[in-house]
N, C-alpha and C positions, 0 to 999 in steps of 0.2 A: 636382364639380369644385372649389367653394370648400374643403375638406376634402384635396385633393387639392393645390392647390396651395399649401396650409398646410404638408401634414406635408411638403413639397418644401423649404418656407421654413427648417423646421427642420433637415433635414438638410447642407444645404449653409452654413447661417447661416455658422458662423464665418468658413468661406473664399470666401464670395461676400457680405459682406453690404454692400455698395455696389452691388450690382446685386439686391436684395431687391424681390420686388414688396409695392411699396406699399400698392397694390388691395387686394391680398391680404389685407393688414396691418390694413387700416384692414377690410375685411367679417370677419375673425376678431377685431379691437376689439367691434366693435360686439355680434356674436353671443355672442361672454361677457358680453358687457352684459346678454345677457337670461337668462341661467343662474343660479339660486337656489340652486346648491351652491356653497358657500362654494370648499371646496378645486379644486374644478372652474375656477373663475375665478382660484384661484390659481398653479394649473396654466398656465395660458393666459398668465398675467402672465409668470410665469418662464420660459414657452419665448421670448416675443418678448423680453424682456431677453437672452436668451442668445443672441437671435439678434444683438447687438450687444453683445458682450463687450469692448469701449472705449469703450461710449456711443453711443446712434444720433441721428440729431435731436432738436431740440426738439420735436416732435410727438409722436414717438416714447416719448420720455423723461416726456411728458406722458402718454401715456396708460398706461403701464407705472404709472406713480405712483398715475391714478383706480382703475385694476382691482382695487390693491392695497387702494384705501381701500373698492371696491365688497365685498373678501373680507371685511374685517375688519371692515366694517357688518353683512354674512349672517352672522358670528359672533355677532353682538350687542358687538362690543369696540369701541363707538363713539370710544374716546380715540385709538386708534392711527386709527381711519378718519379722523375730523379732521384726525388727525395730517396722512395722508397728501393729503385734498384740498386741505388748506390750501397744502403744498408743492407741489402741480400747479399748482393757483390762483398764488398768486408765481411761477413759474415763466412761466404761462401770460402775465399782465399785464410782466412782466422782457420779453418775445419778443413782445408787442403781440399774443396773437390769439385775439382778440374774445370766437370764439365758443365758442373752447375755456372760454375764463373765467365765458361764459354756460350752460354743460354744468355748468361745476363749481361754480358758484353753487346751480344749482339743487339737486344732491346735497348741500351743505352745508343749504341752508333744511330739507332731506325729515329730514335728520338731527337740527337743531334741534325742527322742529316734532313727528314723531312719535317718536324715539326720545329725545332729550334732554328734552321737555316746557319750551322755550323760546320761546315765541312772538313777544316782541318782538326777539330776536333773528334769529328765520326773518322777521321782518316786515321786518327793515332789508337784509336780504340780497334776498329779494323786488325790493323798489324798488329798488336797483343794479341787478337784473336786467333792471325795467324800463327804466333810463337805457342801459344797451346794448343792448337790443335793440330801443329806439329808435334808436338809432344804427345797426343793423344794417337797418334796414327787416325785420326777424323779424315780421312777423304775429301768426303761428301762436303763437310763444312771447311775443308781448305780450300775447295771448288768455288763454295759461296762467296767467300771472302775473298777470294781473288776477285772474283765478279765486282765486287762491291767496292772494292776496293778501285778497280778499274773504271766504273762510273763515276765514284768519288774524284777520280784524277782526272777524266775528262769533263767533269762540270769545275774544277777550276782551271781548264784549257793547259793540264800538263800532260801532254798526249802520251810522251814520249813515255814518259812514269806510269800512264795508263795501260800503254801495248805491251811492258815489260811483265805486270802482275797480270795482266788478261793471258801472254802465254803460258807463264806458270800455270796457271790454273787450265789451260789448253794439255799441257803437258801432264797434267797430273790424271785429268778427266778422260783425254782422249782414250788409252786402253780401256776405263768401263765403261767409255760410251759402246766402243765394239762388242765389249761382253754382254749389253744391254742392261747393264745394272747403273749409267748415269744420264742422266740430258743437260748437254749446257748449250740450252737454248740463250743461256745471260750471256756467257762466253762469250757465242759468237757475234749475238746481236751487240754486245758492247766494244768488242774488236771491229765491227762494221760502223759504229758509231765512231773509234779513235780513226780513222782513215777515212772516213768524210769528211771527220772536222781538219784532218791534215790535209784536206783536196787530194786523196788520191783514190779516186772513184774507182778503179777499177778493182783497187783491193776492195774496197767498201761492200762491191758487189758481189764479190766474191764470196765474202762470209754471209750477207745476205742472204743469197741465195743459197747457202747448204740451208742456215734456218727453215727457208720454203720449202724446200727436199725432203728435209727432215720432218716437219709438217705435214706435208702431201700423204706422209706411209701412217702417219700419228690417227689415231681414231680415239684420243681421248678426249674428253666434254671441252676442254679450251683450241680445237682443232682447227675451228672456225676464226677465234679472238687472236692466235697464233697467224695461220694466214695472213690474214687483214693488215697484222702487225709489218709480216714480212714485205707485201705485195708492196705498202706504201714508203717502207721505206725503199726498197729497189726503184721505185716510181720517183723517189726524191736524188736518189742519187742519179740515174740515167738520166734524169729535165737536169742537173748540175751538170754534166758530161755533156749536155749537147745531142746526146744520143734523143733524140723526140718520140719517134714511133717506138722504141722499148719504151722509154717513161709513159709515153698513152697505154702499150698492152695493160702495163701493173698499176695502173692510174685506176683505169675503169675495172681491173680483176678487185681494187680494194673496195671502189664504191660498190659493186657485187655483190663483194661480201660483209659490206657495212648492212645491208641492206636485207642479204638474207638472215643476217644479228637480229633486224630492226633497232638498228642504233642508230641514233639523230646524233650523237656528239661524235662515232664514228664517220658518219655521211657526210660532219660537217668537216671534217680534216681529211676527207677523202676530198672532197669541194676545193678545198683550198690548196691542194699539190695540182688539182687541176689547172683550177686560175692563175698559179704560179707557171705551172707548165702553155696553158696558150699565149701567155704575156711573153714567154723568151722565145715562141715561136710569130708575135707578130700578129696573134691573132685576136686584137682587142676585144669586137664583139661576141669571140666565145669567153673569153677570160672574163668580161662584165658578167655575164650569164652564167657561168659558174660565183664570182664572186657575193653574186646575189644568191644565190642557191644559199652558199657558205652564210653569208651573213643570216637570212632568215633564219635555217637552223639554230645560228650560234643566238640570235637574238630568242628565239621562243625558248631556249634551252636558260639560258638566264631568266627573262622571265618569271621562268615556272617554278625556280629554284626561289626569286628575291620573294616573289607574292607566296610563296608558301612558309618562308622564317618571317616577311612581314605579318601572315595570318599566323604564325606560331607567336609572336612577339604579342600579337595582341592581344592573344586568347590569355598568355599568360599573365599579364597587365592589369587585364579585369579580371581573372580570379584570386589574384593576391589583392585587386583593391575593395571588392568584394569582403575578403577574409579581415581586411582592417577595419573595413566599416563595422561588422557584426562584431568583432572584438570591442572596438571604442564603443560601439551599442552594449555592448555586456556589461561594460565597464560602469557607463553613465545608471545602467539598471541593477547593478550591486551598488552603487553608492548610493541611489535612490531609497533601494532598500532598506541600507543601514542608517539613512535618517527617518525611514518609518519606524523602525524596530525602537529608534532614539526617544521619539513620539510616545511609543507606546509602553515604554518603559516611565519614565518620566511620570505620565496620567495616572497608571494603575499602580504607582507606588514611590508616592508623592511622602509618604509615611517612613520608606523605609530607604533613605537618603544614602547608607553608606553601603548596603545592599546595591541598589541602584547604582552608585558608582561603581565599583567591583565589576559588574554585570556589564555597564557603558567599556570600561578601559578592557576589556578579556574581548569584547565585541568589536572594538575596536581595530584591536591590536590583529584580532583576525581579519578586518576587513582589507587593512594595511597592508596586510600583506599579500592577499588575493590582488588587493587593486597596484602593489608593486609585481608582482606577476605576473598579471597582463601585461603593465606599460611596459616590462622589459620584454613580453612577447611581439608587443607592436614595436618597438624598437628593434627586433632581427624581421620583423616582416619588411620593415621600412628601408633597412639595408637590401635586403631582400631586393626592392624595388629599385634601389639605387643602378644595384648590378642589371638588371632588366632593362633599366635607361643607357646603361654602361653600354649592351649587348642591343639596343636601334642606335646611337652612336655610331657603334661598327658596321652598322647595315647601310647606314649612311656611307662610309665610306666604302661599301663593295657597290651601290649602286654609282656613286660619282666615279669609278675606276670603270666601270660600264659603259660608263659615258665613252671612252676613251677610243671605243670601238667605232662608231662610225666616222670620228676625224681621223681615225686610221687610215680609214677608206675615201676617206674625201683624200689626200693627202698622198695616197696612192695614184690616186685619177689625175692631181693637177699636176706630181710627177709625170705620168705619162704623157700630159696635154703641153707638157713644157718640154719635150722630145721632140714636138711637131711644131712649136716655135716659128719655123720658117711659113707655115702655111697660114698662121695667123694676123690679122690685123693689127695694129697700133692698140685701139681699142680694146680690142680681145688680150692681148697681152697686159694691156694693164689690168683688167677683170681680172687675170689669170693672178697677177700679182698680188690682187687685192684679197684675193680665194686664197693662197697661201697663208700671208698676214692673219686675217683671219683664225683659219685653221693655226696657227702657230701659237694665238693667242689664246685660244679655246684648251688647246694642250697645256700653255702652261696654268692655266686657270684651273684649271682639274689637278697639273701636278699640285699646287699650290692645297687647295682645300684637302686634297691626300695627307698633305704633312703638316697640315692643322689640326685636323681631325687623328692621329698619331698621336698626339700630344697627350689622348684619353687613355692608350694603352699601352703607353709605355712599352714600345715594341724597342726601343734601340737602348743595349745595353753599353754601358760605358766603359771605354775603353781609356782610360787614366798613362797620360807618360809627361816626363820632363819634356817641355817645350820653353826654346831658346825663344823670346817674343821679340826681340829684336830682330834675330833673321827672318822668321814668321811674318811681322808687318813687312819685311824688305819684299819676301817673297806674294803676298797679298796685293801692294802696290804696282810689285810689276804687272800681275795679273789683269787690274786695271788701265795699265796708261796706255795701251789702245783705247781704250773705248774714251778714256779722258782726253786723248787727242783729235779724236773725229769729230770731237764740241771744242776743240782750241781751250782748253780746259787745263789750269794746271795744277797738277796733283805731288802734295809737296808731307815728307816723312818726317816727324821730329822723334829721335830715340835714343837714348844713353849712348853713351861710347863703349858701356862695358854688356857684356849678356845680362839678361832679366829673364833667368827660368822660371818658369812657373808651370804647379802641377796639374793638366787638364785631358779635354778630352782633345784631339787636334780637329776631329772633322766636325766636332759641333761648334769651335772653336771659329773654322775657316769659313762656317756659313751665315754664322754671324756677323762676322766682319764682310763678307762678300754682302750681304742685305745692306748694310747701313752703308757701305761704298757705294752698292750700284745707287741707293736711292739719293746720295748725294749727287752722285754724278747726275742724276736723271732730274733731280730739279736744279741744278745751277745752270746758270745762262751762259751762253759762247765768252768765251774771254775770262771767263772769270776763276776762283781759286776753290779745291778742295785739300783738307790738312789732315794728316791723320796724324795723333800722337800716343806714345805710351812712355809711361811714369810709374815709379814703383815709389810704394809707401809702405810703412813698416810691417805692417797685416794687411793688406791689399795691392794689387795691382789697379790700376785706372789705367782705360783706352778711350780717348777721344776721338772723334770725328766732327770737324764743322767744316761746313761749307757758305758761299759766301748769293744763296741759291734765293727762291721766292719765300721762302719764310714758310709760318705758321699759324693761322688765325688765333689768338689768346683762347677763344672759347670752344676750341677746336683739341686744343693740348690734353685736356682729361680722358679724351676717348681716344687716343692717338694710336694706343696700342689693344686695342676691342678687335677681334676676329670681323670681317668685312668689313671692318671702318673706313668712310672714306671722308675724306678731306679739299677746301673748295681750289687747294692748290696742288695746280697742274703742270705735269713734266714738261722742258725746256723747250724738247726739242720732237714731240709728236708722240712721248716713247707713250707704251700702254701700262696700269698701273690694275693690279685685281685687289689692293686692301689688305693683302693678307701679308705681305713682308714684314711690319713691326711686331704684328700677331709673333711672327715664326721668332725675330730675336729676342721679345721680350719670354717669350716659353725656354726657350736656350740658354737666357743669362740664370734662369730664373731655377735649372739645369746644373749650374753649373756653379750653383750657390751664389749669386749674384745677382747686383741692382744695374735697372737701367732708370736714366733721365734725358729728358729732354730742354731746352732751354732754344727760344724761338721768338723772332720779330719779323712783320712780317715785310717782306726789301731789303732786308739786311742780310739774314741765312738764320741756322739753324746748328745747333752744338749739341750732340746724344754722348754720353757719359756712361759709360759702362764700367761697375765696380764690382771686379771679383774678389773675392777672401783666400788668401792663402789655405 
């Protein structure tokens, strides 16, 4: 019936829509609310828009606006979803109501917090939410928001801020939990979250454990996913306690019931409280044996996820280039045509000269424009394809973050093989050294192509403030002169007497001067000198860096800053080099409206010049 008297709503809309049932309106809102196909909800958006083709109310107008932003979050295109809730949101508060504002507060925080990676801005949204739905006498959603709010403070590690709104929301919930009309299954599990991360495991377990209680009597469809949730965390705090034989009961009660799920990315983090649990009990060969378990899981679960967007990447690849070939084919076979048509005009009226003109330029003028129609079609196809290149880019970087996983586990082992030290040889301890090494190199090589490959998606938004560059290199330098002492190395500051502000970002600021120091320091020889200066000029800042190090091949200078570029000159003193450091600062100056240069001989050093614009 609700389907029914939708597709009703829709065919009549234009000519009845002052007699539109509302009812209607408002159970087809809501039920796209809970649809995870993107174009599906945006379907749904554009019929009830249409069902008011001059504007319907402001409720109306409002929820047409969230749906829009609900689609284009399921896209991943969180700029325009903003976009859109933000305009409901003013809309909403313009028309005073309430609750609509309290719906779309919420959607903005979910966006800040899990897809933007903003927390103190989902926190400030949060609390608004709770000032109205204080205002609202809202329970239920002060419940939420406390909840939410309390996870919010314990993923920036402020606990204390965390247990405070976790018990408000305790406080508020606790009588209808008795009356059976609430569950704060978030409550407690988020209070047992603020008291593990404060080491104090007994409270942890505490609230743990009602969750499980609570659970055990629950016979709703998440009864099982609940469980599992509980068992493993009690199993992580008792292995933190020390308590052994409690973390094993709810260790193996979660792998159980991972198991009776048939969940693999359950079993695999059931696996890994295990191996973490036989390691603080001493028991290696069970802890390898689960760890293995853990990894196969985790690895065939990646897998299946990269070879299925690489098999979607590709499918979609070749049917857009498919689609541009048969258009530039269309293309080549209208213009083909309109020089036969030319032909044939021309031959059979050879007589009627200004006739034949007229009839060439009106054929023309149409072909023209078909054949600018297409090209501007193959031109959004071709962007099209851009963004497809844009989207294996990315894939690129989930697989090398993959990577990351089994030096995890090597790195693990040669921790624990370097615990037993004493029972090892001379020999064996150097292996052991060299395994480390190694693995230490392997991780920053992965970190490195992470934040090259970053560079494509512009994930780091900028963060703009007055920076004193004077104290700045003071502080830079210091950061250095260990490492420029352990090469007898000296590292020497030249900077105005007075401050030199200047407006930037600080931490794309710090890693660029941290690149161009370390690699100073890394090619100059024992004894000898690195400089660092800054100089202001009228419209510019300049920072210099030279060193007094192995130089630069001349024909080596043009590709100096190319992503995996390498070069035939080698650091001083052993250190390891992956190519990608000048990559990262010339993307940074480049960032931050600014040039780099280099200037190099080789035995003598090298001098890099960085010029930023006011």
């Amino acid at each position: 019936m609700k389907l029914l008297s939708f597709l009703f709503l829709l065919l009549i809309g234009p000519a009845l829509s002052a007699q539109i049932d509302t009812a209607a309106l408002t159970r087809t809102y809501y039920r796209a609310a809970h649809l995870s196909d993107a174009d599906s909800v945006k379907y749904y958006a554009d019929s009830i828009k249409n069902c008011y083709p001059h504007g319907g109310n402001d409720d109306v107008n409002i929820m047409v606006l969230r749906l829009y932003g609900w689609h284009y979050e399921n896209k991943g295109d969180f700029t325009n979803a903003l976009n859109y809730y933000y305009r409901a949101l003013d809309s909403a508060r313009k028309h005073g109501l309430v609750s609509r504002q309290t719906e779309l507060l919420t959607d903005l925080a979910a966006v800040y917090t899990s897809d933007m990676k903003q927390p103190y801005k989902a926190k400030e949204i949060y609390q608004e939410c709770v000032r109205l739905n204080t205002q609202l006498g809202d329970a239920h959603s002060l419940i939420a928001n406390y909840a939410n709010l309390g996870a919010i403070y314990n993923n920036l590690k402020l606990y204390d801020s965390a247990l405070y709104f976790l018990k408000e929301g305790l406080r508020i919930g606790k009588p209808l939990e008795e009356q059976g009309k609430e569950n704060l299954f978030e409550i407690y599990n988020n209070l047992g979250n603020s008291y593990y991360f404060l080491k104090q495991y007994d409270e942890s377990i505490v609230w743990f454990r009602t969750n499980y209680e609570n659970d055990l009597k629950n016979r709703g469809p998440d009864r099982l996913v609940n469980l599992w949730f509980d068992a493993l965390n009690m199993a992580d705090s008792y292995t933190q306690k020390a308590s052994f034989d409690s973390a094993a009961k709810y260790a193996e009660l979660s792998l159980q019931l991972a198991r009776q799920q048939e969940s693999r990315s359950k079993q695999s983090d059931s696996y890994q409280i295990l191996a973490a649990l036989a390691q603080r009990r001493g028991d290696y060969k069970k802890a390898w044996e689960y760890q293995r378990s853990w990894y196969t899981l985790d690895t065939a679960l990646v897998n299946a996820e990269t070879y299925k967007s690489i098999a979607e990447l590709e499918q979609k690849y070749e049917a857009r280039k498919k689609e541009n070939e048969k258009l530039l084919l269309k293309a080549d076979l209208d213009q083909q045509k309109f020089h036969n048509q030319i032909m044939t005009i021309l031959a059979g009226f050879l007589l009627m000269i200004a006739i034949a003109a007229a009839i060439l330029f009106v054929v023309k003028r149409r072909a023209n424009r078909q054949l600018k129609a297409t090209n501007e079609l193959i031109v959004r196809q071709n962007e099209r394809l851009s963004e497809l290149n844009h989207e294996k880019n990315s894939l690129i970087s989930i697989v090398s973050h993959d990577l990351s996983t089994p030096f995890a586990s090597i790195s693990m082992w040669q921790q624990l093989l370097q615990n037993e030290q004493d029972n090892l040889s001379v020999s064996q301890k150097k292996a052991l050294d060299r395994i480390g090494q190694a693995t230490k190199y392997g991780e920053n090589l992965i970190r490195h192509i992470l934040d090259v490959e970053k560079a494509q998606t512009n994930q780091h938004k900028m963060q703009l403030e007055n920076v004193d560059l004077r104290i700045f290199a003071e502080n830079i330098v210091d950061e250095f002169g260990a490492a420029a002492a352990k090469k007898e190395i000296g590292l020497h500051l030249d900077c105005p007497d007075r401050a030199v502000y200047f407006l930037s970002d600080r931490r794309l600021l710090g890693r660029m001067l941290d690149n161009l120091l370390s690699n100073a320091i890394k090619y100059t020889s024992r004894g000898r000198n690195v400089f660092l200066s800054v100089s202001e000029e009228k419209d510019a800042v300049s920072i210099k860096v030279r060193d007094e190090g192995v130089g630069i091949q001349p024909e080596e200078l043009p590709h100096l800053f190319s992503k995996y570029s390498k070069i035939s000159s080698r650091p001083t003193g052993g250190e390891s080099s992956t190519g990608l450091g000048l990559a990262i600062v010339k993307r940074i100056c480049e960032e931050l409206n600014g040039q780099i240069s280099c200037e190099s001989a080789p035995g003598i050093g090298s001098v890099f010049t960085v010029v930023l614009k006011k």
